[in-house]
MIMI-843193 format. One record per residue: residue in one letter; y negated, z, x negated of N, C-alpha, C in turn. Coordinates in steps of 0.05 Angstrom, whole numbers, plus 5000, padded with zeros to 4 digits. Layout:
% MIMI-843193
AYZXYZXYZX ...
***
This chain:
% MIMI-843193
X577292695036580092635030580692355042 X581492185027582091915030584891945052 X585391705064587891805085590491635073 X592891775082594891685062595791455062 X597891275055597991015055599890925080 X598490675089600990605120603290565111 X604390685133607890725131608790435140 X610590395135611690055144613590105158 X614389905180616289925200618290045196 X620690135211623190135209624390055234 X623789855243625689885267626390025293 X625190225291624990435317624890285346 X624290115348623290065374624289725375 X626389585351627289445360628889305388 X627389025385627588945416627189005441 X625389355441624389405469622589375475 X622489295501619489205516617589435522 X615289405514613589655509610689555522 X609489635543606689585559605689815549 X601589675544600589765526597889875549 X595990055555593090045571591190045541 X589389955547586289925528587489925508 X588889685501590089585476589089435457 X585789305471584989095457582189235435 X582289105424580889255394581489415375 X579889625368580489715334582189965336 X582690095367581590375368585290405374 X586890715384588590815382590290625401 X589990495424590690325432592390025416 X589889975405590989625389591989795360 X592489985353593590055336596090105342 X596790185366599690225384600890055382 X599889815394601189495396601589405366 X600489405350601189335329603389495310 X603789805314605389945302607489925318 X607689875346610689805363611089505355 X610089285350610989095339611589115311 X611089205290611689255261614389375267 X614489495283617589645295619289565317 X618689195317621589105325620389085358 X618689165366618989165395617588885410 X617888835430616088625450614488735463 X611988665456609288895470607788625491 X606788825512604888615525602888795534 X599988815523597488965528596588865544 X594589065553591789005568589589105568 X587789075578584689205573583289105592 X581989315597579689135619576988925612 X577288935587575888775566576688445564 X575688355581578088085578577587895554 X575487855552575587765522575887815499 X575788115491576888265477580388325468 X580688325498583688275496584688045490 X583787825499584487545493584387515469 X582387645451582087675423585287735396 X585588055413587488165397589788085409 X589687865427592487745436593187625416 X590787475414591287175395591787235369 X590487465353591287605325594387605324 X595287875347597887895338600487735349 X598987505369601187225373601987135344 X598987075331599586985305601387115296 X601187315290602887525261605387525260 X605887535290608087685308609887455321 X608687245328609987005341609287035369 X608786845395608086875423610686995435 X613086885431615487085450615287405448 X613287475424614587775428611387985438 X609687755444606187805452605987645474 X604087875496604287735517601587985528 X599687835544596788045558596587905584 X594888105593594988115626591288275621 X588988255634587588445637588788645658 X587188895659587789065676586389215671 X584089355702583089555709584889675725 X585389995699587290185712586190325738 X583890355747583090385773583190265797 X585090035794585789735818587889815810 X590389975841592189945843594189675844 X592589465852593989185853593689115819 X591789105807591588945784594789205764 X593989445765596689535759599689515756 X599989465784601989295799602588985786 X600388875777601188585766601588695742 X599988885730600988785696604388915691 X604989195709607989215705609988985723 X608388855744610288595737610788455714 X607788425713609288185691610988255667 X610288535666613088545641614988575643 X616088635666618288535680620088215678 X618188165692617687845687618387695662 X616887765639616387715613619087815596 X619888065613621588155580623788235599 X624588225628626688315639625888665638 X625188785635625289055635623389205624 X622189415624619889565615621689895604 X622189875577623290035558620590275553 X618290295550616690455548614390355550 X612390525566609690485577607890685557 X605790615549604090705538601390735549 X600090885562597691025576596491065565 X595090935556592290975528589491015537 X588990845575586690805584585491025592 X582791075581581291305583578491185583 X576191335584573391425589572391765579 X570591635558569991865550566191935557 X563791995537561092025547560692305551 X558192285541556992685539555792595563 X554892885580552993025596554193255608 X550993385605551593735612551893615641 X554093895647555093925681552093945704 X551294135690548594165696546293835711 X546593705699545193505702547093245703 X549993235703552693065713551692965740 X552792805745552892635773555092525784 X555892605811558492565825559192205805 X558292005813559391795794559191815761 X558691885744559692025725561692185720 X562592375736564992585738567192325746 X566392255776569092105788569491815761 X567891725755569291505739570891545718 X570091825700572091935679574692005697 X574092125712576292245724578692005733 X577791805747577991575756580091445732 X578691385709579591205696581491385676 X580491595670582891755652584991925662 X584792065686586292095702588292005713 X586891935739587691775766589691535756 X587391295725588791115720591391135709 X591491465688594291485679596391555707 X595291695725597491735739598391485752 X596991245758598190985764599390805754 X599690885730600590685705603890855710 X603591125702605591275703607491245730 X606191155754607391175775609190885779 X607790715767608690435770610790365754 X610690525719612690475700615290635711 X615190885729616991015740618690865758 X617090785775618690565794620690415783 X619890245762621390085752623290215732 X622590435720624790525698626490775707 X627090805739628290965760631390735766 X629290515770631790265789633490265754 X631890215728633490135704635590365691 X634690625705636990905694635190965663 X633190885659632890885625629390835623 X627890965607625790905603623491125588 X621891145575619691275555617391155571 X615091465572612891455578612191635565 X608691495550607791665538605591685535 X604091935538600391865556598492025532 X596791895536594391905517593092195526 X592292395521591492615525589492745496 X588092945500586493005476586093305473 X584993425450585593645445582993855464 X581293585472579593815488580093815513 X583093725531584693895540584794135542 X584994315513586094555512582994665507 X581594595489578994725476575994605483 X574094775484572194695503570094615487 X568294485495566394265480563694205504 X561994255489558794225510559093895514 X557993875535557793555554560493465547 X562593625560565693505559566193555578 X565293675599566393805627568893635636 X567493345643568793175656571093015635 X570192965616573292925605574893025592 X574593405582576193555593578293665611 X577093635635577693675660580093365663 X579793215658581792995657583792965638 X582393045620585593125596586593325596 X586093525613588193755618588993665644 X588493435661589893395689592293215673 X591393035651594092835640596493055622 X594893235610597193425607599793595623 X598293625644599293745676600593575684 X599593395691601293085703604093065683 X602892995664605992975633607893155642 X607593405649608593625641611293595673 X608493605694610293625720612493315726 X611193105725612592865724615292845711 X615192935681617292945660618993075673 X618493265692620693445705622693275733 X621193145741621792965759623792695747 X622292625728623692385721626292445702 X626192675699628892755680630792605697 X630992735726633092665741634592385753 X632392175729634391865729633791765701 X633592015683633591915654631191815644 X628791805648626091745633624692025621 X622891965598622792185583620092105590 X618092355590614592255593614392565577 X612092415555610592655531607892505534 X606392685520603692565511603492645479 X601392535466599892565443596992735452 X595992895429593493005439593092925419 X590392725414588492745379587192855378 X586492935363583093115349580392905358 X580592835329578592525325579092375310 X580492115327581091855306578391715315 X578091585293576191385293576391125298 X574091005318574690675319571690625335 X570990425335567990225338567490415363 X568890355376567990495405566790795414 X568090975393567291215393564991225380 X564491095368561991085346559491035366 X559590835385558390765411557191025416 X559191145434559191345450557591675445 X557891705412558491965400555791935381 X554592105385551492155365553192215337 X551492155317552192205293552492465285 X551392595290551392905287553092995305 X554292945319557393075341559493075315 X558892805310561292625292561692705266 X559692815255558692915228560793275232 X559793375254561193605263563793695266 X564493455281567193495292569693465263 X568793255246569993155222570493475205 X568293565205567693855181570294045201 X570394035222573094215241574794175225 X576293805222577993835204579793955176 X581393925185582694045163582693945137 X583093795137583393485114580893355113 X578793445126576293455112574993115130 X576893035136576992755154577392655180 X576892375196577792405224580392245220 X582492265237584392095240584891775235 X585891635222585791355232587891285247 X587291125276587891085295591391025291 X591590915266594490845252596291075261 X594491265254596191585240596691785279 X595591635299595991755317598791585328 X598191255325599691045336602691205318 X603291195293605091335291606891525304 X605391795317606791945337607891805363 X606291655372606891485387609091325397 X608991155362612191045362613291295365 X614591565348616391695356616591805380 X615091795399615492015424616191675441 X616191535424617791235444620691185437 X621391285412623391155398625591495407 X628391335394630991585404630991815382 X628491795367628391945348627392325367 X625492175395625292395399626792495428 X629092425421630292415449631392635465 X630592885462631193105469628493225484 X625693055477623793205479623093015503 X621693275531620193105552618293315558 X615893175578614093445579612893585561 X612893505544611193545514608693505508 X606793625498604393535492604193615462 X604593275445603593385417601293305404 X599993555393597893495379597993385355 X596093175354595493005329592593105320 X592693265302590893425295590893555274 X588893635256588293755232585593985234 X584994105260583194125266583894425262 X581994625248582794945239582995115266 X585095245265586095425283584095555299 
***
């Protein structure tokens, strides 16, 4: 099944300043930045990819114009380098209207044969890094009375998968995190949800993921297909925009995957 046709902006996210993690390239990230800019907003990404990022800076300066594009690298595991990139959007746009937590680490190995640096770096970077991103956008969108967070989480969170131990175990800590945080930050007005995907596709997973995982996981589907990264960035915008403004602590699945 072919996937349906991209939806075109509306405005949702006019004129708000929106920080992006692992934004740069093909994958659910640089699809974010580009669907919050089609929708009016001022985005400023990052990646730990610096030339990569420098890449999809320069694409959507073009498209988009430089005032409303702006990057910073950032390894979400350096509390300082953190610290600079939610300055600078501060800096950049006066205020940080919604944070987007995209930065993750994924990689098979049985637990069995896992290694303490294997475990801690997923953990590290999909974890740990969302809770610092989350902790930093809070700060700032506590002093502003107003603000959207919304964290990258996955469906094997909930459902279990051979050589997933460890990034399982991290996407049900960012679900937990979402869930308890959202409760906290109600009480100066910031909303924090996540997205869970199935499997969207982009260069990187392809890396990562034997053909026959990939071959597998697709046939789960419902729609006979994997996600395109578009179709997750979508939820996205809404759990940013006032469309979903009643909802915090949420985990929605972006998924087609049979019951």
């Amino acid at each position: 099944m072919t996937p349906p046709p991209y939806v075109p902006g509306h405005g949702l996210l006019k004129d708000r300043a929106v920080v992006i993690t692992a934004a740069a390239g093909a994958g659910i990230g640089g699809a974010t930045a580009r669907r919050c800019l089609e929708e009016g907003a001022r985005v400023l990404i990052s990646d730990a990819h610096e030339r990569r990022l420098a890449s999809s800076a320069q694409e959507l300066e073009k498209e988009f114009g430089a005032d409303r594009v702006a990057s910073l690298p950032c390894d979400v595991t350096d509390e300082e380098q953190v610290q600079a990139l939610y300055a600078l959007g501060v800096e950049r746009y006066g205020r940080i209207d919604v944070a987007v937590n995209n930065a993750g680490l994924g990689g098979t190995a049985e637990l069995v044969d896992m290694t303490d640096d294997q475990w801690g770096r997923v953990l590290d970077i999909t974890l740990n890094g969302t809770m610092r991103c989350t902790r930093a956008a809070l700060r700032i969108m506590r002093d502003q009375g107003a603000g959207v967070i919304v964290n990258n989480a996955s469906v094997i969170g909930w459902r279990a998968q051979k050589g997933q131990s460890h990034y399982a175990a991290a996407k049900a800590g960012v679900m937990a995190l979402t869930r308890c945080s959202a409760l906290e930050a109600a009480d100066f007005g910031v909303r924090i949800n996540a997205v869970s995907p199935s499997l969207a596709m982009h260069p990187h997973l392809v890396k990562v993921t034997s053909e026959e995982l990939l071959d597998e996981l697709t046939r789960r589907e419902a729609f006979g297909r994997y996600a395109e990264p578009w179709e997750v960035a979508n939820v996205i915008v809404f759990l940013a925009s006032d469309y979903s403004s009643y909802m915090t602590g949420e985990v929605v699945s972006v998924s087609s995957q049979h019951a």
